[in-house]
C-alpha positions as CSV (number, residue, x, y, z in Angstrom):
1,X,24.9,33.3,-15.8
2,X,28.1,34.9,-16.1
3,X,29.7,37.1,-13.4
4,X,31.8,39.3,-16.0
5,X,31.4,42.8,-15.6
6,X,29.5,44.5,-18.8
7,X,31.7,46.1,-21.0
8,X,31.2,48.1,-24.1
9,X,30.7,46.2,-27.4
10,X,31.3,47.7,-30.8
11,X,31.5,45.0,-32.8
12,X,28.3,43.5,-34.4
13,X,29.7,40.1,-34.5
14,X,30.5,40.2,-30.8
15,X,27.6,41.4,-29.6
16,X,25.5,38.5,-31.8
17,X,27.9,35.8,-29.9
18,X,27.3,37.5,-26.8
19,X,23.3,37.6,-27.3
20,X,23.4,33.5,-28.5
21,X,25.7,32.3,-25.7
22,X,23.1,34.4,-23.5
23,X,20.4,32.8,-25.0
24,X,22.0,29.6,-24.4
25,X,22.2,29.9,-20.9
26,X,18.7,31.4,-20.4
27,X,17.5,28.5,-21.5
28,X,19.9,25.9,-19.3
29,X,18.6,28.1,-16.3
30,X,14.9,27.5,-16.8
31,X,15.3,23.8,-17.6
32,X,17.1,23.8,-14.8
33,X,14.2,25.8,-13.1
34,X,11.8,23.2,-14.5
35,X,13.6,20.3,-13.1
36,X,13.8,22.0,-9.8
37,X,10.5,23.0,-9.7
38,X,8.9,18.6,-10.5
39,X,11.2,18.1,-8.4
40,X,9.2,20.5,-5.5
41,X,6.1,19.2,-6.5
42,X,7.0,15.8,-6.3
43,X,8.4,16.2,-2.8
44,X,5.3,18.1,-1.6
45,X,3.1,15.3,-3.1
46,X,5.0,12.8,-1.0
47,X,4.8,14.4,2.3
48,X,0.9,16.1,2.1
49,X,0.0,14.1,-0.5
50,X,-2.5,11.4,-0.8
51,X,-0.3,8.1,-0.7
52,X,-3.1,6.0,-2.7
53,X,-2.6,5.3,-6.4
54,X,-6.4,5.1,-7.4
55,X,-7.5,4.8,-11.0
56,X,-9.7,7.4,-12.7
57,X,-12.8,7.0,-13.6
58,X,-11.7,7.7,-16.9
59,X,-8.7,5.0,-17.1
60,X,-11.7,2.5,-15.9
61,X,-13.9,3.5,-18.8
62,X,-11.3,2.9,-21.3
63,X,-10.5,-0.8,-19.8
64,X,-14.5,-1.4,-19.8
65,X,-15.1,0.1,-23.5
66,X,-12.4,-2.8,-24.7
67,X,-14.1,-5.5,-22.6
68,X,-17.2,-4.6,-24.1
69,X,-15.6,-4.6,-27.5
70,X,-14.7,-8.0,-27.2
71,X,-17.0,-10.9,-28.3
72,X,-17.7,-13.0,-25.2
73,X,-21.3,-14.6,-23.3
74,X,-23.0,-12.8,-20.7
75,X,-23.5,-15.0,-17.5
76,X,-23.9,-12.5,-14.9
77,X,-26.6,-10.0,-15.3
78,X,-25.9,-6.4,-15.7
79,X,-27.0,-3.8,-13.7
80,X,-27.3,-0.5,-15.7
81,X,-26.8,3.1,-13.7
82,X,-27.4,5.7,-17.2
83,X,-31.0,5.3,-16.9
84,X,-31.1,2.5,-19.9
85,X,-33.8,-0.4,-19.8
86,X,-31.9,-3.7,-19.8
87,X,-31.9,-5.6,-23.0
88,X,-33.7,-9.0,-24.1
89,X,-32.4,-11.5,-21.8
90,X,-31.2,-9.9,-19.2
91,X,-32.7,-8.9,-16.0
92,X,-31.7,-5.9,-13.7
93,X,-29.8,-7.2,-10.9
94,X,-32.1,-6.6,-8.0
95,X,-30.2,-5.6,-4.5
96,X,-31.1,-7.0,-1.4
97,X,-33.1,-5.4,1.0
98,X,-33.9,-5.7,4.9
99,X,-32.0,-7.8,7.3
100,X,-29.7,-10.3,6.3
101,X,-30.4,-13.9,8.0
102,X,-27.9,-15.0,10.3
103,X,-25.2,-18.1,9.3
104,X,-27.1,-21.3,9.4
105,X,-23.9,-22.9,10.7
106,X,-23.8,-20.5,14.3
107,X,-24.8,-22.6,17.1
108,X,-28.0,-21.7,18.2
109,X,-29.7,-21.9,21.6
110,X,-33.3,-22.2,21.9
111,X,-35.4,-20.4,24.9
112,X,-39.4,-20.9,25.0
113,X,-41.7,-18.6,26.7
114,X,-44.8,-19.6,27.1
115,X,-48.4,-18.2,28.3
116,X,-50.0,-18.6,31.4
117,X,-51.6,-21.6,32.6
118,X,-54.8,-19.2,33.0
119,X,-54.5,-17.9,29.9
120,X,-54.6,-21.2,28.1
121,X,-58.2,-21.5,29.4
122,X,-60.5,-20.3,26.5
123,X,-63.6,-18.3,27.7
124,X,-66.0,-21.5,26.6
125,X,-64.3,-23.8,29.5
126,X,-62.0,-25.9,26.8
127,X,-58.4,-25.8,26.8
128,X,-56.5,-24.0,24.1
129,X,-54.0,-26.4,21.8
130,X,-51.1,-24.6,20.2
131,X,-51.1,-23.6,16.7
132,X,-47.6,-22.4,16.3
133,X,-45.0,-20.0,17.5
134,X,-43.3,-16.6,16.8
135,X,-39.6,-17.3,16.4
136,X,-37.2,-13.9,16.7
137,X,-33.4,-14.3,16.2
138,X,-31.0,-12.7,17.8
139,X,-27.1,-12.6,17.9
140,X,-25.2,-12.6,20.9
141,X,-21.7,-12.5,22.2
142,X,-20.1,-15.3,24.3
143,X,-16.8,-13.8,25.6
144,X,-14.2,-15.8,25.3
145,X,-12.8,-17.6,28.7
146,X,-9.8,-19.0,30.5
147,X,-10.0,-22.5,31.1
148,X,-7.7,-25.2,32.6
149,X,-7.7,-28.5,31.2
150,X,-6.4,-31.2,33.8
151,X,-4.7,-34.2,31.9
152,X,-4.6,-37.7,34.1
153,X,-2.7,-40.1,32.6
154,X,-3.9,-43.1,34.8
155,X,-0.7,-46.0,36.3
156,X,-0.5,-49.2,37.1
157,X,1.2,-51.7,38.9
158,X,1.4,-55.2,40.1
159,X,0.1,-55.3,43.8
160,X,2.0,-58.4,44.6
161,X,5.4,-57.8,43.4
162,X,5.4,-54.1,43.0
163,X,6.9,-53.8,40.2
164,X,6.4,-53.2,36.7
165,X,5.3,-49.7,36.8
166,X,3.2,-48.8,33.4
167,X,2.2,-45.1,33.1
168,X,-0.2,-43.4,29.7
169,X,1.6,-42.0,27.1
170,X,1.1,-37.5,27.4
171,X,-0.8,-36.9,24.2
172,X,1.1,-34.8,21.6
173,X,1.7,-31.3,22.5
174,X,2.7,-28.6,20.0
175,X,5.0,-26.6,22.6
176,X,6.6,-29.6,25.6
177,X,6.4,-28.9,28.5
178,X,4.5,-25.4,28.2
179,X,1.5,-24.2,30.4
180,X,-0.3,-23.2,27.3
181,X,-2.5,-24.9,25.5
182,X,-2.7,-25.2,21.6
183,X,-6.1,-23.0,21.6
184,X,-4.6,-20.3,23.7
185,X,-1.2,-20.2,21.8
186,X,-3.7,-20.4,18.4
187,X,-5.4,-17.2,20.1
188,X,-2.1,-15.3,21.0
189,X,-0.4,-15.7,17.6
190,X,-3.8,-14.8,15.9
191,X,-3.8,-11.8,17.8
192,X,-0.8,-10.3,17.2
193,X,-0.6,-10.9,13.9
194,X,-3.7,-11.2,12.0
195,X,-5.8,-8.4,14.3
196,X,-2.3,-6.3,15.6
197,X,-3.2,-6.7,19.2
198,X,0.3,-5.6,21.2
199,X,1.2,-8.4,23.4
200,X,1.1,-5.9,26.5
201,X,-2.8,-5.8,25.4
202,X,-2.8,-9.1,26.0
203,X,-1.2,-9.2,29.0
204,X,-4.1,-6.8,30.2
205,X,-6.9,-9.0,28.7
206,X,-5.5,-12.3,30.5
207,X,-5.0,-10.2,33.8
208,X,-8.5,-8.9,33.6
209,X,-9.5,-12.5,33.7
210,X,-8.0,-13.3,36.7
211,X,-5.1,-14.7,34.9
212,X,-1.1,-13.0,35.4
213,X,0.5,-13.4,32.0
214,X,3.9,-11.5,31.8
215,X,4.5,-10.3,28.4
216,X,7.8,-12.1,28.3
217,X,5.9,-15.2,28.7
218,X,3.9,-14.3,25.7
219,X,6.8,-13.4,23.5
220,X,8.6,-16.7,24.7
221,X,5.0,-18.6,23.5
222,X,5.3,-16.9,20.4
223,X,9.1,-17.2,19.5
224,X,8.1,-21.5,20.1
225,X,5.6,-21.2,18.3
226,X,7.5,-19.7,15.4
227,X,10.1,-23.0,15.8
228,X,7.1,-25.2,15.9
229,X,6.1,-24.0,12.8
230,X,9.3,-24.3,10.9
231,X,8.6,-27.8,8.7
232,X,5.1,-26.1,7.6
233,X,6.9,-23.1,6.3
234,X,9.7,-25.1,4.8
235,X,6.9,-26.9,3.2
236,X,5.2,-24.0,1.8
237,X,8.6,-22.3,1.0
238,X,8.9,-25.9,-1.6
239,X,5.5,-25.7,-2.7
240,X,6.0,-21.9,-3.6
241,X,9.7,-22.5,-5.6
242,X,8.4,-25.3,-7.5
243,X,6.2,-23.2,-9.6
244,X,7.5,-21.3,-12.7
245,X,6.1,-17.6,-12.2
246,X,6.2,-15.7,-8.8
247,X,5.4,-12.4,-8.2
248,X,7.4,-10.5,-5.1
249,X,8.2,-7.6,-3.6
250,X,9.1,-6.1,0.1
251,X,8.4,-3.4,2.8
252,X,10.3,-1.9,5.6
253,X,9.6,-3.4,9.4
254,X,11.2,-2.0,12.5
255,X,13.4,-4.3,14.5
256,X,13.9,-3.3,18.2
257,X,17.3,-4.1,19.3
258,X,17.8,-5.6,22.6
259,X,20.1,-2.4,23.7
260,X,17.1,-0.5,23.2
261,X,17.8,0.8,19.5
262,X,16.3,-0.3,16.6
263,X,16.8,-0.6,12.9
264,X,15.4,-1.5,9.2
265,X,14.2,-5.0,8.7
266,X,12.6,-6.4,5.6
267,X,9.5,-8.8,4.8
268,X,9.7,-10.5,1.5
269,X,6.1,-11.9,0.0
270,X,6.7,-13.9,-2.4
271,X,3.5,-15.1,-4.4
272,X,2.3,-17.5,-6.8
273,X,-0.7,-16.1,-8.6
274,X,-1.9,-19.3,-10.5
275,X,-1.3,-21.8,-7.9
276,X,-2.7,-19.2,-5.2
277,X,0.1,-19.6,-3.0
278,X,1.8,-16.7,-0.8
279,X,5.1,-17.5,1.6
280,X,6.3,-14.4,3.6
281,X,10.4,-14.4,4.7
282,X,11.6,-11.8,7.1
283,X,15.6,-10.7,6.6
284,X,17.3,-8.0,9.4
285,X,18.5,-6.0,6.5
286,X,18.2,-5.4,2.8
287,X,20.9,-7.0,1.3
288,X,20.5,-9.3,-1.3
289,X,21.3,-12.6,0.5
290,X,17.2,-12.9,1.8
291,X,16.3,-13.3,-2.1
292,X,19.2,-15.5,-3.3
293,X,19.0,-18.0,-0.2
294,X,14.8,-17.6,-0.8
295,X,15.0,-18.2,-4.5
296,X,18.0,-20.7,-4.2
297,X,15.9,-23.7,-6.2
298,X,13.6,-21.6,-8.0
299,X,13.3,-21.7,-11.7
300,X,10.9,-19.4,-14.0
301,X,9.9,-16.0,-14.3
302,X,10.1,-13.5,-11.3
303,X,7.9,-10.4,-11.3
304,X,9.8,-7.8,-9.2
305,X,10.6,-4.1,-8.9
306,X,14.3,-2.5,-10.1
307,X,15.6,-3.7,-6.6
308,X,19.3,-4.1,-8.0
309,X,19.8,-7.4,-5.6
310,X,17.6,-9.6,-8.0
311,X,20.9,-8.5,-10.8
312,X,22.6,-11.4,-9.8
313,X,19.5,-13.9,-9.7
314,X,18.8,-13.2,-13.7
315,X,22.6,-13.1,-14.5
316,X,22.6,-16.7,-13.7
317,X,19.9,-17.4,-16.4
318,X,17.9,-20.0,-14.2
319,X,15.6,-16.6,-13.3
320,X,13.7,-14.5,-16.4
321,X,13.2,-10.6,-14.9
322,X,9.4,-9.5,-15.4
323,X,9.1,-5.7,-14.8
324,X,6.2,-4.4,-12.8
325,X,3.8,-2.2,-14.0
326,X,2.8,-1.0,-10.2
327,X,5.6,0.3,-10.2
328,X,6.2,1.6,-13.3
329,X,2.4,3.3,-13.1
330,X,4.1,4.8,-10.2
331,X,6.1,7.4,-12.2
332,X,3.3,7.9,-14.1
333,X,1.1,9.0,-11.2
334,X,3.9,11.4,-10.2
335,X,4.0,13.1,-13.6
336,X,-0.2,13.9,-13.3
337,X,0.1,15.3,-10.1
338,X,2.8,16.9,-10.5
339,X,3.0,18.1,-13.7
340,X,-0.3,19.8,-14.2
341,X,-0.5,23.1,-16.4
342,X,0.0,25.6,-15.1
């Protein structure tokens, strides 16, 4: 509001112009007040909020009421919760119950305990015949072991001449010249990146088998087997930019620097809904350069957030932008939880 010091108005027609332009501002003031306020709320949300985006029960009802709406066959039966009796046709879904059986396909080991020789004396002098057997399963856990595999590739020579040295061929090895084994370098990656096992755990697992694994050793293991993998990924990478509709987006990962500081990475997933195909790429930064040299062949429709680095991909033409409705629910989300009346 204005910082002019009141002064004495006379004149009607003043004093209207005076009450409008103070109306005027009033109002810019608690718009302004509004804003402010979302703007709180939406903050506060953020930090001590609950970061999950879960639909309502009453956004599911609606979606549900139009599938039923539309004219389709049943195949699966329907279970009903409201206390309704199915109709004709259909049978209520009936849960299981008890213990589920163990996988057929687990390898199974087979211990027999039998009765006492004196006990298979029957009380009339005959000897008892079996009639069957009580069979209990039960699941067990074979930790997983160290072993070393010797390889002898066998030579030869001519014992008359001595010469003519022949020696086997080494069988193919995923990582030359390496101490590891494919099984164990399998198991390392696996760990670290499917089940998020540190490699300093690792170190500690191995070491508790009797075995010293540095952790540099492990990251070296990992970085080949990264370069081992290249023509697989360059293979999916084709596989993945040949189709016409591709659904992507990213997320922040930390990169430790070797001076000791760190700074923002980025994995890009790019997927391919239909032909059920997923490629991740990891750039050091966010610039635009990881989608352009990604994308470089690829021809179709991209689903993608507003990221402004795809700009240049759909100015070319070859690329057709597809918003994203995550995301755009997203805002949505933040106006109902932070725009409740009051």
């Amino acid at each position: 509001m204005s910082d002019e010091p009141a002064r004495d108005i006379d004149d009607l027609a003043t004093a209207r112009t005076l009450i409008t332009t103070l109306q005027d501002e009033l109002a810019r003031v608690q718009r302004e007040n509004v804003s402010l306020r979302h703007q709180l709320d939406l903050l506060c949300q953020r930090l001590f909020g609950k970061k999950s985006e879960r639909v309502s029960p009453d956004q599911l009802r609606l979606a549900f009421a139009q599938l039923a709406n539309e004219p389709r066959a049943a195949t699966d039966p329907i279970e009903m919760d409201s206390g309704e009796r199915p109709g004709p046709g259909r049978r209520r879904r009936v849960l299981p119950t008890g213990r589920r059986p163990l996988p057929p396909a687990l390898p199974r080991e087979r211990i027999e305990i039998d009765i006492p020789e004196t006990d298979k004396i029957c009380a009339c002098g005959r000897r008892k015949t079996p009639i069957g057997e009580a069979v209990t399963e039960k699941l067990e856990y074979v930790p997983a072991s160290l072993r070393v595999i010797e390889t002898a590739r066998l030579k030869y020579a001519c014992a008359r001449c001595h010469e003519g040295v022949v020696e086997a061929l080494a069988p193919p090895q995923a990582l030359e010249k390496s101490l590891a084994g494919e099984g164990l370098l399998a198991h390392v990656v696996v760990s670290k990146y499917v089940d998020h096992v540190p490699l300093y755990r690792l170190e500690r697992i191995f070491l508790r088998q009797g075995v010293d694994l540095s952790r540099t050793t492990l990251c070296g293991w990992v970085a080949d087997v990264a370069t081992a993998l290249t023509p697989i990924g360059d293979e999916l990478r084709r596989q993945v930019t040949t189709a016409t509709y591709l659904q992507t987006d990213d997320t922040p990962v930390t990169i430790l620097e070797p001076s000791g500081g760190s700074r923002k990475g980025r994995l890009w997933t790019y997927l391919d809904p239909i032909g059920r195909q997923v490629v991740f790429d990891a750039t050091p930064t966010h610039e635009r350069d990881g989608p352009e040299a990604f994308l470089a062949s690829f021809a179709g429709d991209l689903q993608a957030d507003a990221y402004t680095g795809y700009d240049a991909l759909y100015a070319t033409g070859r690329i057709r932008e597809i918003g994203c409705w995550a995301h755009a629910r997203r805002r949505f989300v933040e106006a109902l939880t932070t725009c409740a009346p009051r």
